[in-house]
Residue frames relative to the residue before (quaternion, step in Angstrom):
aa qw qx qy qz dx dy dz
X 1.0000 0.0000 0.0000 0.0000 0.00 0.00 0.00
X 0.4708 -0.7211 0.4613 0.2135 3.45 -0.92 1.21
X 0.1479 -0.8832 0.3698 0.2477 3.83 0.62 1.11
X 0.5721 0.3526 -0.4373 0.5976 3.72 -0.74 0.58
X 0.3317 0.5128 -0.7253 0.3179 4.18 -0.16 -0.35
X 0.3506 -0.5649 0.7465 0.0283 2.87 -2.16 1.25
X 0.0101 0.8262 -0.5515 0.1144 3.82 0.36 1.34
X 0.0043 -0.7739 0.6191 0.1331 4.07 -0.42 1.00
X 0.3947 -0.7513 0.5210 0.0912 3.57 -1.11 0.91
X 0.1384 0.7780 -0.6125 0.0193 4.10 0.11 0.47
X 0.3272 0.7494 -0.5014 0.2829 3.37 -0.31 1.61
X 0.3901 -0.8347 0.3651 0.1337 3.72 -0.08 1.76
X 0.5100 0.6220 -0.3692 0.4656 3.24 1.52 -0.02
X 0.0154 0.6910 -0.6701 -0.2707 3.65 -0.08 0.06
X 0.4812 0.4055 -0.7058 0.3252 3.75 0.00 0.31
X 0.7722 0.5292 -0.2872 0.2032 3.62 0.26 -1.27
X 0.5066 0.7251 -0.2260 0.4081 2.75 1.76 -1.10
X 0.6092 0.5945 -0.2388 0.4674 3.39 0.63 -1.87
X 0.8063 0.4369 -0.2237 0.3301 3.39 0.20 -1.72
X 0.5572 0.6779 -0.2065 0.4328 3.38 1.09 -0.85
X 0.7078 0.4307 -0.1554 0.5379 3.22 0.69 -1.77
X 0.7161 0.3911 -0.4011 0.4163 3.71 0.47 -0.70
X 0.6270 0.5697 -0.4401 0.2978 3.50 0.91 -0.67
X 0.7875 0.3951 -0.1894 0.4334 3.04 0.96 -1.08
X 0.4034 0.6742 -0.4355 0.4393 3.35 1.27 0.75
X 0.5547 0.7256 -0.0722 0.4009 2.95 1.29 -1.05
X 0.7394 0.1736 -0.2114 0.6152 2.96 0.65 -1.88
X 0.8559 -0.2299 0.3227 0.3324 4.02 0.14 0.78
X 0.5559 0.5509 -0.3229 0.5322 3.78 1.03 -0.07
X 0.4725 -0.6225 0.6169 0.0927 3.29 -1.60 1.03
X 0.1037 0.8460 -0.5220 0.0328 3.86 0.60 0.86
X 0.1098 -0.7830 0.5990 0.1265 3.60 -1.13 1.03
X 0.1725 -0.8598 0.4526 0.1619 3.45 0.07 1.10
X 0.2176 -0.8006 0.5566 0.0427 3.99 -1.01 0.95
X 0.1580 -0.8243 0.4777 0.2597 3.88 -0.26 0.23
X 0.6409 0.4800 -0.0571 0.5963 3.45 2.02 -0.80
X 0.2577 -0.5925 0.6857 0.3353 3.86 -0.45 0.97
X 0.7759 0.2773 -0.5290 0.2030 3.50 -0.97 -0.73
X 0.5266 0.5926 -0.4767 0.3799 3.54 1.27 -0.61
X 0.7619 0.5049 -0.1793 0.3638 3.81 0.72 -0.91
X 0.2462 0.8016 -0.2115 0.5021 3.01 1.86 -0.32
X 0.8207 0.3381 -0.1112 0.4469 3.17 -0.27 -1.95
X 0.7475 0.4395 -0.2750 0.4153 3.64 0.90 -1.31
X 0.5286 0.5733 -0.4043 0.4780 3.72 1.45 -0.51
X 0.6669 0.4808 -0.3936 0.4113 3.84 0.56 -0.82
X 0.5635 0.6324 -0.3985 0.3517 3.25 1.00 -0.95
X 0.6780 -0.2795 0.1897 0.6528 3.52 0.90 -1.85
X 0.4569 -0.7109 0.5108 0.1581 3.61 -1.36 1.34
X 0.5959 -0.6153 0.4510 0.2511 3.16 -1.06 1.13
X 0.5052 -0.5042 0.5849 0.3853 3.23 -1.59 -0.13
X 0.6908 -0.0792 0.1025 0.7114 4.10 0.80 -0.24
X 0.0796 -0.6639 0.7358 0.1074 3.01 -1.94 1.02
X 0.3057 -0.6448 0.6914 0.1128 3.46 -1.90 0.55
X 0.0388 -0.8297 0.5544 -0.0523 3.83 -0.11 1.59
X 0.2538 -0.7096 0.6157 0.2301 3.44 -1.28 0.35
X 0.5898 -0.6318 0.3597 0.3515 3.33 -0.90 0.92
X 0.8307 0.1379 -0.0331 0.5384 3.76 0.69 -0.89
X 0.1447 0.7229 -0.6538 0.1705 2.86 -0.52 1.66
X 0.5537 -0.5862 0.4954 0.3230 3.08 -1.53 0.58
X 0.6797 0.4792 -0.3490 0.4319 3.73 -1.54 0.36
X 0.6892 -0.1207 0.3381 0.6293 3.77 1.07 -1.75
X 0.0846 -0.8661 0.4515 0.1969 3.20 -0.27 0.89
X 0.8086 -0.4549 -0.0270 0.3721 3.37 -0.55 -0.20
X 0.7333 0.5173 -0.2012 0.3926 2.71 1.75 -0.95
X 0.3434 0.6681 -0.3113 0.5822 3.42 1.97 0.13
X 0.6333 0.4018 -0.3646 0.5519 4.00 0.79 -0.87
X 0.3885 0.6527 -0.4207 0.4960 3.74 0.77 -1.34
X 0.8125 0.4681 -0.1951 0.2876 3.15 -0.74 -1.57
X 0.7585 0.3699 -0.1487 0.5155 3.20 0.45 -1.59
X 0.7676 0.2783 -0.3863 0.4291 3.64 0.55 -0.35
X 0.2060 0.7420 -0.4672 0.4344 3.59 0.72 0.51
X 0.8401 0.3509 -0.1525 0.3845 2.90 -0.22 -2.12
X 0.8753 -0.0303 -0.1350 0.4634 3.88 1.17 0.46
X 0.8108 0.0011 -0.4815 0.3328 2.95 1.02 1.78
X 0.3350 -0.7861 0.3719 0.3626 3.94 -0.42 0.23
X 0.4002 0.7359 -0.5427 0.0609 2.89 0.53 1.29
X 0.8500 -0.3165 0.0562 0.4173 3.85 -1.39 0.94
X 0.2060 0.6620 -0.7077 -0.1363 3.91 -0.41 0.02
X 0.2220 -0.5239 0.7981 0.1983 3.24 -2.17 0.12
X 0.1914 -0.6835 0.6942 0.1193 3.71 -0.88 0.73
X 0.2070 -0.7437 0.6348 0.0341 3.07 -1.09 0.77
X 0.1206 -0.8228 0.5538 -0.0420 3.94 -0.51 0.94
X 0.3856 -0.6215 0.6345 0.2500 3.39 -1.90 -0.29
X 0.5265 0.6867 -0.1267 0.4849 2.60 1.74 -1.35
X 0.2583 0.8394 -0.4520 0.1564 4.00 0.16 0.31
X 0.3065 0.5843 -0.6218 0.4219 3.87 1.00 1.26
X 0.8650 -0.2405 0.3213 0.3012 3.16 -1.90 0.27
X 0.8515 0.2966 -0.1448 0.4074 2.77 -0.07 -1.74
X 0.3178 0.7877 -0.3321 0.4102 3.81 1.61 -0.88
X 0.7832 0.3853 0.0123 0.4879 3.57 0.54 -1.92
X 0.5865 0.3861 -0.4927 0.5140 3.73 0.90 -0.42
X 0.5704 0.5377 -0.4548 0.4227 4.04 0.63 -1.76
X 0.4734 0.6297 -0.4787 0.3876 4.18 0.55 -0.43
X 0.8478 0.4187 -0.0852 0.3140 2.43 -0.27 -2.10
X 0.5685 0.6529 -0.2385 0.4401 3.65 1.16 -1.20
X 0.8186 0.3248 -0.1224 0.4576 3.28 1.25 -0.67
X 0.6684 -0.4954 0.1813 0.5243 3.22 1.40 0.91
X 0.5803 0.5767 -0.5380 0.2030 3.88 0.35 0.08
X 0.5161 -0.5699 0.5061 0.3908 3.97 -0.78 0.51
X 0.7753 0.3135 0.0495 0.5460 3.71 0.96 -1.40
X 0.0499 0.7066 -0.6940 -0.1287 3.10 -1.75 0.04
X 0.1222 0.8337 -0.5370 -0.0407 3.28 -0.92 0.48
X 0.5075 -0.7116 0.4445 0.1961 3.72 -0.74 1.35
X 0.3380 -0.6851 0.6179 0.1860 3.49 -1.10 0.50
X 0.5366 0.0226 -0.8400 0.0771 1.82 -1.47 1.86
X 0.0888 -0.9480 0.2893 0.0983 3.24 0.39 0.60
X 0.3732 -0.5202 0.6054 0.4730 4.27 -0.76 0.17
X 0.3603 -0.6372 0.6005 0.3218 2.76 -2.12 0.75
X 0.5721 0.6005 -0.4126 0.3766 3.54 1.33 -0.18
X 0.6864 0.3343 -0.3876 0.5166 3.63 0.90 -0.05
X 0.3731 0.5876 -0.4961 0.5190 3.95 1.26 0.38
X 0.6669 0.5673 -0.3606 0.3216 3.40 0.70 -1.15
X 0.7761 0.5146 0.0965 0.3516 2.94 0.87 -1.84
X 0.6963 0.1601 -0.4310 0.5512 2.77 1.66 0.58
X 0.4151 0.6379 -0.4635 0.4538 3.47 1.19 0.72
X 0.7208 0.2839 -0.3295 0.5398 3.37 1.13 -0.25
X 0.5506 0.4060 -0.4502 0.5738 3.75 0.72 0.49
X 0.6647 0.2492 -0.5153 0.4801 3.88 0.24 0.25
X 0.6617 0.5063 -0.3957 0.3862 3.73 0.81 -0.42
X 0.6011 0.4776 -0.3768 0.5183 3.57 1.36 -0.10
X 0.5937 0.4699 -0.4601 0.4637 3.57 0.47 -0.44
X 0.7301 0.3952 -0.3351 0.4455 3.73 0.12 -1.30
X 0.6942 0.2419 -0.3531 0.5788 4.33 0.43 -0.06
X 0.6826 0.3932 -0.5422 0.2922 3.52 0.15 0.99
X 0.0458 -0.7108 0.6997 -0.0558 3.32 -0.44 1.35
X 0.0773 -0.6271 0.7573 0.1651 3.58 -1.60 0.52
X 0.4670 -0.7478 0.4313 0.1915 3.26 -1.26 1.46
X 0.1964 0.6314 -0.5827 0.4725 3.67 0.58 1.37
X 0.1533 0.6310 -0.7585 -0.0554 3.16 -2.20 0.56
X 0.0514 -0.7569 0.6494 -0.0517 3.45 -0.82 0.87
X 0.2655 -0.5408 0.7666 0.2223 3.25 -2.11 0.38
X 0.2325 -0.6574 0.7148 -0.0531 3.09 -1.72 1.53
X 0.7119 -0.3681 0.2813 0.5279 3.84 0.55 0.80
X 0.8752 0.0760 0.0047 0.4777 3.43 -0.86 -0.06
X 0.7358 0.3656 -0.1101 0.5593 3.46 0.79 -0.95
X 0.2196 -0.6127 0.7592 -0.0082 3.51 -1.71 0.81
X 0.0232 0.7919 -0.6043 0.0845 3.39 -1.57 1.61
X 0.2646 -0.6436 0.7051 0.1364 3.49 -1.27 1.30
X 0.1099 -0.8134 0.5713 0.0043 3.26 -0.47 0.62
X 0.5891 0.4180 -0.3093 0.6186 3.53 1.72 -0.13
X 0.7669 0.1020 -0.2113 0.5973 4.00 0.52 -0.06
X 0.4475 -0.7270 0.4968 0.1562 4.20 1.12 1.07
X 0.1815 0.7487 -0.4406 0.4609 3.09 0.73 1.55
X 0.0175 0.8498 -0.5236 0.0584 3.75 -0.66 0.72
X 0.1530 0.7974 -0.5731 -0.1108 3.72 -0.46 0.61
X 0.4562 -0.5254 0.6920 0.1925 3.86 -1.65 0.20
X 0.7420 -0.0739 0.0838 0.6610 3.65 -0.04 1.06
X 0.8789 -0.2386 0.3299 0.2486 2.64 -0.75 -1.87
X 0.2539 0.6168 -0.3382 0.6638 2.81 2.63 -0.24
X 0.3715 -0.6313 0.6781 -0.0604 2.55 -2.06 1.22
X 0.2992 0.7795 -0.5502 -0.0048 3.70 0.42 0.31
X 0.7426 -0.4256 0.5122 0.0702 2.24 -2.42 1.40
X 0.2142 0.7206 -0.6412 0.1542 4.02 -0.27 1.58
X 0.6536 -0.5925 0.4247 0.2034 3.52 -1.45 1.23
X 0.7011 -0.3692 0.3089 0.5261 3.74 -0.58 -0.33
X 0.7525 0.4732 -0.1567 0.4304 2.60 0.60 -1.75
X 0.7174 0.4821 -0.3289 0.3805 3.33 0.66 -1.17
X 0.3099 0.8262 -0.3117 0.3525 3.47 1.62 -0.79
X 0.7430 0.5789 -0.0332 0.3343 3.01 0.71 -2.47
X 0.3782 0.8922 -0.0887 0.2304 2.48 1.43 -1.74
X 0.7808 0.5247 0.1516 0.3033 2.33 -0.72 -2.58
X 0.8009 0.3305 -0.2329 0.4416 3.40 0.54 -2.03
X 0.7358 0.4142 -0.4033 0.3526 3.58 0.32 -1.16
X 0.8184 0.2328 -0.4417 0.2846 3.63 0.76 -0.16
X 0.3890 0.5426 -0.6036 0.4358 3.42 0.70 1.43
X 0.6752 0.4264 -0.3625 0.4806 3.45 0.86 -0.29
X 0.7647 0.2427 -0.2687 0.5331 3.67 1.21 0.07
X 0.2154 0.8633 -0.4552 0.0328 3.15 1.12 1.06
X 0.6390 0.4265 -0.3458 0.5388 3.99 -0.88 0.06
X 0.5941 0.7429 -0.1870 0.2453 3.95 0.98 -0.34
X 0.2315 -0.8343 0.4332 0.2505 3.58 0.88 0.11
X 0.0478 0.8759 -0.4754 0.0671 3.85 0.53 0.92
X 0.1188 -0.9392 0.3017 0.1129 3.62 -0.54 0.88
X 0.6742 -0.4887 0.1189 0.5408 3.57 -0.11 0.65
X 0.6431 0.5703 -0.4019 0.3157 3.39 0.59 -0.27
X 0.6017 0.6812 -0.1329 0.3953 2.90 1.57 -1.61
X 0.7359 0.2559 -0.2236 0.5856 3.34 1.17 -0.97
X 0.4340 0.6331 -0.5099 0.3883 3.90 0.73 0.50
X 0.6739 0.5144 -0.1463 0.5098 3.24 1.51 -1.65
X 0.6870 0.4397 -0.2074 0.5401 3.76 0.90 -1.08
X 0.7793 0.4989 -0.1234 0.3586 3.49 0.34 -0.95
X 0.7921 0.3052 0.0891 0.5210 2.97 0.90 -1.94
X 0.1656 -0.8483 0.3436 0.3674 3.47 1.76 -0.16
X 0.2921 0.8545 -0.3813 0.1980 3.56 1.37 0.64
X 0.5103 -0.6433 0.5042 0.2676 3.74 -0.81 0.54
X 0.7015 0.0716 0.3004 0.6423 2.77 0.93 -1.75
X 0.2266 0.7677 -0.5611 0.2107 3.44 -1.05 0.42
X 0.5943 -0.5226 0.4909 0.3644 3.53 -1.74 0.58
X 0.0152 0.8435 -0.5117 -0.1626 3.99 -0.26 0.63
X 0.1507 0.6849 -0.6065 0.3747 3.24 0.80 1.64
X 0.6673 0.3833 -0.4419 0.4610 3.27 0.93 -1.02
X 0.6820 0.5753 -0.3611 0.2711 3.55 0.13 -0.06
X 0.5707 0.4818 -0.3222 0.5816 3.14 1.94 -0.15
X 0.6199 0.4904 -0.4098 0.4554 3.79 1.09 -0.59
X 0.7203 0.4620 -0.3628 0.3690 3.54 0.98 -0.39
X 0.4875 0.4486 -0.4578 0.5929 3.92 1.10 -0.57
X 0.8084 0.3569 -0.3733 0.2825 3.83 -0.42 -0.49
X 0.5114 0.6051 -0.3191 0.5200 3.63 1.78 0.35
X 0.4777 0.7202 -0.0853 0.4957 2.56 1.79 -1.41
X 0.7546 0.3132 -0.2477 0.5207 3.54 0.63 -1.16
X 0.6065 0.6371 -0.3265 0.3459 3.25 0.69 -0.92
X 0.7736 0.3495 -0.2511 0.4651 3.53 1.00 -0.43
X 0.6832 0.4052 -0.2881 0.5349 3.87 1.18 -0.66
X 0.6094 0.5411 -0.3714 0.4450 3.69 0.86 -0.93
X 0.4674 -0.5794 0.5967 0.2996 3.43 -1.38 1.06
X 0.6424 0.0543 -0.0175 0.7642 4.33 0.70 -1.09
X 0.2969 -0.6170 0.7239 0.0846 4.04 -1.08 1.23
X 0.5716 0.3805 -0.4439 0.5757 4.26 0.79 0.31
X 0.8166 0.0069 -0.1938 0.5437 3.80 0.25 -0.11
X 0.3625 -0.7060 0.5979 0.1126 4.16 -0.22 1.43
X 0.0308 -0.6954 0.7139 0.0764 2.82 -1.31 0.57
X 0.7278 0.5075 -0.1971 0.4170 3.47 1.12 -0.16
X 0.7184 0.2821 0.0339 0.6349 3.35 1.05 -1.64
X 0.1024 -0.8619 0.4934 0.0562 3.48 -0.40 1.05
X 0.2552 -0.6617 0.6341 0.3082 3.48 -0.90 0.02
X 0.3003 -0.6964 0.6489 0.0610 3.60 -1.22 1.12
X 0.0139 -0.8719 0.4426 0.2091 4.30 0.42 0.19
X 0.7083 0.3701 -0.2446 0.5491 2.87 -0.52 1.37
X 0.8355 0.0279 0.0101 0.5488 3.47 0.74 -0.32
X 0.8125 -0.5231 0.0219 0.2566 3.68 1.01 0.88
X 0.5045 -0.6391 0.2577 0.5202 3.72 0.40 -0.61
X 0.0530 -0.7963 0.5938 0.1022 3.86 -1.47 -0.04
X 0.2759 -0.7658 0.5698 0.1128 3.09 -0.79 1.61
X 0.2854 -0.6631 0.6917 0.0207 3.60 -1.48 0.92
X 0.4177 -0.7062 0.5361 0.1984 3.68 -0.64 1.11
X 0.7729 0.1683 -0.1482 0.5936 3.90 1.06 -0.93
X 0.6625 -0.5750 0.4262 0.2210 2.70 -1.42 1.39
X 0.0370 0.8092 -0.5337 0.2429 3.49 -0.84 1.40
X 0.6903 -0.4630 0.3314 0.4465 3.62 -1.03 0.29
X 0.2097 -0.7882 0.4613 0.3492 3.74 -1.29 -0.09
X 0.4335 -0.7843 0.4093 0.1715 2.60 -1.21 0.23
């Protein structure tokens, strides 16, 4: 656990809440705990954690409305937190900007453990920028441009992005980037399809015909640095 992290909690349970907040007090985190999105809202505009932990239904703003709204100006880490824990439950998450999802009932030791893998990804900057065809990378302030467009990429998508420019020409398969990316063993690798198709949406000139991010069927995706037919 990254000690000092500024971690905000938005969770109508005050059992859950409490329980959370103390854990992660514990392991060494600054935790501002919120029972009310709009209440949490106001204090997030003010200043953005270092990682947030949202419940899906909250009164005031629920979650996926907060999601939204912090998005639209910053990428830092959420973990949604749910009852709600089908498939499709976990893509409508992701789709809306969370890095994570996690169903309820939940371990705090695997809460832990991925609060300290989104808090490691967002403080790891190597102090390098490079151009990969088409594209332009800060890799010390995780920054991306398209020419000259800047575009606006989540943590995750962030992540994303880098390993398949660093494995470009490569045929890489969902698992591979669950395990590489997602530091997952195992895992649901939907989330890995909700994130290439966000993914396209922001680098792809038309995300319905790539020119960049490919789908491989059957065996996974491949990213090309110059813009090129799909496939």
């Amino acid at each position: 656990m990254q000690t000092g992290a500024r971690v905000t909690v938005v969770e109508d349970d005050p059992a859950v809440r409490t329980v959370v907040a103390d854990h992660l007090r514990a392991a060494g985190c600054v935790v501002q705990p919120f029972a009310d999105g709009r209440e949490a809202w106001h204090q997030i505009e003010k200043r953005m954690p270092d990682l947030l932990i949202l419940d899906r239904m909250l009164p005031g703003l629920d979650g996926d409305e907060l999601c939204r709204r912090i998005r639209r100006i910053s990428d830092v880490p959420i973990i949604m937190l749910t009852a709600l824990d089908g498939v499709e439950q976990r893509i409508d998450g992701l789709e809306r900007g969370a890095d994570d999802y996690l169903g309820k009932p939940f371990s705090l030791r695997e809460l832990q453990l991925r609060v300290n893998a989104q808090l490691r990804r967002s403080s790891t900057a190597a102090p390098l920028t490079f151009t990969a065809g088409h594209f332009r990378v800060d890799a010390a302030h995780r920054r991306v441009w398209a020419g000259e467009q800047e575009i606006a990429l989540t943590t995750r998508e962030y992540e994303l992005f880098l390993y398949l420019v660093r494995n470009s020409g490569r045929v890489i398969s969902r698992e591979e980037i669950l395990r590489e990316v997602w530091q997952w063993d195992f895992g649901d690798a939907s989330n890995v399809t909700v994130h290439v198709r966000r993914l396209r949406e922001k680098i792809e000139p038309d995300a319905r015909i790539p020119s960049f991010l490919h789908t491989e069927w059957g065996a996974g995706y491949r990213f090309t640095v110059e813009e090129g037919s799909a496939c």
